[in-house]
N, C-alpha and C positions, 0 to 999 in steps of 0.2 A: 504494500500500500504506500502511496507516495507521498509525504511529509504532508499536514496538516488537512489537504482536499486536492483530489480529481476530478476533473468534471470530462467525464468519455465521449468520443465522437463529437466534441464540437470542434468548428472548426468554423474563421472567418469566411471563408468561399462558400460556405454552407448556408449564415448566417446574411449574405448578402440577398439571398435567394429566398430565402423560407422568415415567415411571419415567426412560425408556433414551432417549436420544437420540446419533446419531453427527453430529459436525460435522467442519468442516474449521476448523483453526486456521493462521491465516497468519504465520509465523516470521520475525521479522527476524533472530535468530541465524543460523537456519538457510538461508536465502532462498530457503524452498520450503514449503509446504504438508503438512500432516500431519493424515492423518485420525486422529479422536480423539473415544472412545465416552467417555459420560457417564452415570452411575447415580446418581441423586438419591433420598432416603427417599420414600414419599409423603408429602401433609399436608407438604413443606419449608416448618419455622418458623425466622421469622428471631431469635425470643427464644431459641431454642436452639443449642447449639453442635454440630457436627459432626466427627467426626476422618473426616481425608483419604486415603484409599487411593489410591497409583497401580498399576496393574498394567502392567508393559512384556510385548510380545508377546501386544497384547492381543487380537487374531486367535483366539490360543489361548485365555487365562487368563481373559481379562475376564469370559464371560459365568460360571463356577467359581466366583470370585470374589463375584460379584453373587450368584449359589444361595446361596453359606456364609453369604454377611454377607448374606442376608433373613432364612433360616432361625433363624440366632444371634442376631438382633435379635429378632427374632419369640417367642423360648424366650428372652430373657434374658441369653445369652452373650456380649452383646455390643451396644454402644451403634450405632441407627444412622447409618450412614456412608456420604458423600460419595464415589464409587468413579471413578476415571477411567483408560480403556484407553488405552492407545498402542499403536494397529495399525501393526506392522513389516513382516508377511508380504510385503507386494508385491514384486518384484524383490530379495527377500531383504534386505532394508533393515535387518534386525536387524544384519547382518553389517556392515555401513557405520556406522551408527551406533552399536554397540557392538565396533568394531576398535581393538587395541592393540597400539603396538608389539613387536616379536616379541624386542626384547633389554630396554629396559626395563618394560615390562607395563604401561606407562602408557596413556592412552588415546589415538589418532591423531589428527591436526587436525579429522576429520568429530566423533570421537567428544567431543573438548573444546565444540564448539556442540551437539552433543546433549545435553550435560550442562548448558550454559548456558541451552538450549531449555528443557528443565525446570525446574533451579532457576530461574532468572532470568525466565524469560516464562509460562510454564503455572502453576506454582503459585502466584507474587505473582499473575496473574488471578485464580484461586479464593480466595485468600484475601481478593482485594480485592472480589469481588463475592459471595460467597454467605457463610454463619456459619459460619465453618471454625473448630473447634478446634485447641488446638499438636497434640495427638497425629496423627504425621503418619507411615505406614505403606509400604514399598515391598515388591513383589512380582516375583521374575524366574526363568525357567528357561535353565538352560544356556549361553548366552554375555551373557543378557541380567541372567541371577545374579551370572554375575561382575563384569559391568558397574556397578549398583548400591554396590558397594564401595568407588565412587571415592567418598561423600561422605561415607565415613568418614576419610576423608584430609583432610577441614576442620577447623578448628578446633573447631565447633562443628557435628556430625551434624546435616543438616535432616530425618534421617528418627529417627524413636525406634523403628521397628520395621524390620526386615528381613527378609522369608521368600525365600529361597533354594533353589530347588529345582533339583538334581543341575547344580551350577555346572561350567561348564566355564573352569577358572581360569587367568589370565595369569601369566606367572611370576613367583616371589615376593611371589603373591597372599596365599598361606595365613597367611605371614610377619607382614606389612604388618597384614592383620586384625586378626588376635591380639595385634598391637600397639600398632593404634588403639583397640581395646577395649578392653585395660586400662589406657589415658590417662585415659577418658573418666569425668568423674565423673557426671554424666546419666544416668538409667536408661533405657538399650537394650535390647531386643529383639532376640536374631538366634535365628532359627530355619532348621534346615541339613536338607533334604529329601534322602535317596539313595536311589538301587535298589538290590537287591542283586546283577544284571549288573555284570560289572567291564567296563572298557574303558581306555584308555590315560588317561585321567583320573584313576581311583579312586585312586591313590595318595597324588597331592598333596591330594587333599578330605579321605582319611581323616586326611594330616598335619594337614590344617587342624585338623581334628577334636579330632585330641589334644590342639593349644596352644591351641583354645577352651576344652577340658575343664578345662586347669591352672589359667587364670587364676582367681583369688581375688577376688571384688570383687563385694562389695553390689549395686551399682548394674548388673551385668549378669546378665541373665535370658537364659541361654544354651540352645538346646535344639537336639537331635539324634536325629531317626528317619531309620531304615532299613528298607527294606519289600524284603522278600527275593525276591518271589516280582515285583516289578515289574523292567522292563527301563528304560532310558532314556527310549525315548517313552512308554510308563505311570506312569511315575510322577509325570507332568505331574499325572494325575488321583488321587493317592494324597496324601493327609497335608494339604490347605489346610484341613481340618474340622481336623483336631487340631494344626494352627499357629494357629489362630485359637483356639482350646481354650486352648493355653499362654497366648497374647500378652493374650487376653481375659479369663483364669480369676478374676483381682481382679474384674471386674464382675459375675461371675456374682453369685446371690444363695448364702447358706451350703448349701452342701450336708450330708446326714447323717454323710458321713464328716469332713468341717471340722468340724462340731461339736464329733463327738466323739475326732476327735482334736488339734485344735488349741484350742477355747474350755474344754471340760471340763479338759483338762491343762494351763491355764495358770495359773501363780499368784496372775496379775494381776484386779483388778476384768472383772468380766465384760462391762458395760459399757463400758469403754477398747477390747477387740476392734471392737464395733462402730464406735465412733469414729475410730478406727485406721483400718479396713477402708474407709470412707467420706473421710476425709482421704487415703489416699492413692490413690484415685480420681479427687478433684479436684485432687491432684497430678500424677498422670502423665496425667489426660487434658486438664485444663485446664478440665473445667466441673464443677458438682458434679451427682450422682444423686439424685432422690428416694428417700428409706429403702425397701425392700422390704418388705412386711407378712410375709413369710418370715420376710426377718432380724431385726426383732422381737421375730415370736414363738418364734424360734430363741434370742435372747438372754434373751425372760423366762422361759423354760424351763430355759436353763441358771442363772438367778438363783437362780429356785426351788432346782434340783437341788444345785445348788453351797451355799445359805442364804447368799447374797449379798445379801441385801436391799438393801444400797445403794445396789445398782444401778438398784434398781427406780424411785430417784427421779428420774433422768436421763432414765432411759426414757422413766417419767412424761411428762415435758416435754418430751421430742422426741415422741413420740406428737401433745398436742395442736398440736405447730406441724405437723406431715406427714399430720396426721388428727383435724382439731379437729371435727369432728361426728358423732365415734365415742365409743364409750365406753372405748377402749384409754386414751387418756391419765388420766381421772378412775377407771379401776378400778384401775390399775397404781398409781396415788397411792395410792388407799386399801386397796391391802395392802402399801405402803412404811409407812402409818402404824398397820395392824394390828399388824404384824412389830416397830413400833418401842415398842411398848407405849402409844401416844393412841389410843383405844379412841371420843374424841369427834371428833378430827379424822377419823379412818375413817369413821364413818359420816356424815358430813357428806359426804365426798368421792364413798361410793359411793351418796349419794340423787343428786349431780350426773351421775354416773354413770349412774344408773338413767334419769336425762333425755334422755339419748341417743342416737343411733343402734345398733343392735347390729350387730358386725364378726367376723367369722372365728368363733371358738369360745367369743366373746362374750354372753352371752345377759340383757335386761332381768330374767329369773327370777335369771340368778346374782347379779346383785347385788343383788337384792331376799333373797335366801337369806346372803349375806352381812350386810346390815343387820339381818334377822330374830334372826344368832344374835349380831350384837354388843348388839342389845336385851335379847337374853335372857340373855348374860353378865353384862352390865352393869348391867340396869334402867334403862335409859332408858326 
């Protein structure tokens, strides 16, 4: 067996070609064998970075998982992502590997190497050999939810996200959570899946619930659905579209309702939103995004509407670094300098304008119709 893990038959040539692949990975924590699916973007670039999804129970979850996160990459909602299953089903192995003591709720000696199998040997692999991003995502149903909890009990979470779906909790689970959550100054993700079946569980989940609710703190993005009409085993399949909704919603591009309720009502330059919105993108995911042609022309519209012109010169010039063979960057200049009263710098800016390419609702006639009437204002 070869020093710490093996991972068989993979191979980049292989890896260029195929989405899904299941391998066996050889465990020195564990000193046994663990099959283990693999979901890669297509086109995997290695100048790009990827945030890492593990799903445990992945029998169940993985291939749910891998639907959400194509679909949400594909529309937008979501960067794509590196996804990887840990199949437990066989011989009920979730139960072994995610067992905890019955008085302190700790995890058992199998479940301490299944936790080291992870951190320690599966995820240093992926980080070491493919462009993993820090944003680093876990997914569990039912003992395999509660299980996940333990690496909130580190110092420092290896995971930034959590989805949790209908935990079945160890005791003075709920506690512990809500405790290490509000430690933590890092912005986490926990997202908390229930049915609306009660069973000998729902109590301590809904306690959880409450003292996730109270906690106060910036840096935790908390979220809680309930699907009323799901029992235990359905609601396996209920709610990972609208967890990946919350956990993703900053990457999304501005929607009509952000517009107009958070950019129109702010009192801030209208331009700082977008700056904001894209800085903390490359904060919490660890790469940055290319500008949206959306968000934009979502922002030059609220410049307009707002009489922000200021904004328009920043615009300006992120335009031609994200879209320099368009005419967005040199038209947005030359009605930062219409608006500012240079009437010569305007139309110098939109003849350079007129030079090139036409983009979205951009048209070679409008800035040709713009230089006509500053001629005609002005006499040049």
């Amino acid at each position: 067996m070869q020093r710490i893990f093996l991972l068989l038959m993979l191979s980049v040539g292989f890896l260029a070609n195929a989405q899904v692949k299941q391998e066996i990975f050889e465990s020195f924590k564990l000193q046994e064998r663990r099959d283990v699916q693999y979901y890669f973007p297509e086109n995997l670039d290695d100048t790009k970075k990827y945030p890492l999804i593990i799903v445990l129970d992945g029998n169940y979850l993985f291939d749910q998982v891998v639907a959400t996160s194509k679909f949400y990459s594909r529309f937008h909602g979501m960067p794509e992502s590196i996804i990887v299953g840990i199949n437990q089903s066989k011989d009920d192995l979730r139960y072994e590997d995610c067992a905890f003591e019955p008085d302190s709720g700790l995890p058992s000696e199998k479940g301490k190497k299944f936790f080291e199998f992870l951190g320690m040997e599966l995820i240093p692999y992926l980080d070491l050999n493919f462009s993993t991003a820090p944003f680093k995502m876990i997914v569990g149903y039912d003992i395999t939810a509660n299980f996940q909890n333990y690496w909130l009990f580190k110092d420092n979470s290896l995971f930034n996200a959590y989805v949790s779906i209908s935990p079945t909790l160890a005791p003075e689970m709920g506690t512990r959570v809500a405790s290490r959550l509000g430690a933590f100054d890092k912005q986490i993700f926990y997202q908390l899946i229930v049915e609306g079946e009660k069973n000998k569980g729902t109590a301590a989940v809904l306690e959880m619930n409450t003292a996730l609710k109270a906690i106060e703190k910036e840096s935790l993005h908390y979220f809680f659905d309930e699907y009323k009409s799901a029992d235990h085993i359905s609601v396996a399949t209920y709610g990972i579209g609208k967890a990946f909704d919350n956990i993703f919603g900053m990457f999304k591009p501005i929607s009509p309702k952000e517009y107009k309720t958070q950019i129109l009502t702010s009192e801030d330059p209208v331009f700082d939103y977008l700056e904001n919105k894209y800085k903390g993108i490359e904060d919490l995911f660890g790469f940055s995004k290319p500008v949206e042609l959306n968000d934009i022309m979502a922002i030059y519209a609220a410049s307009r509407k707002k009489e922000d012109f200021e904004s328009l010169k920043p615009l300006s010039d992120l335009c031609k670094q994200q879209y320099p063979e368009t005419m967005l960057g040199f038209y947005f200049e030359g009605e930062y300098y219409e608006q500012l009263g240079e009437p010569k710098k305007a139309l110098k800016t939109f003849e350079k304008a007129f030079q090139m390419e036409e983009i979205d609702f951009l048209t070679k006639e409008m800035a040709l119709e713009k230089m006509d009437a500053l001629k005609a204002d002005f006499g040049f």
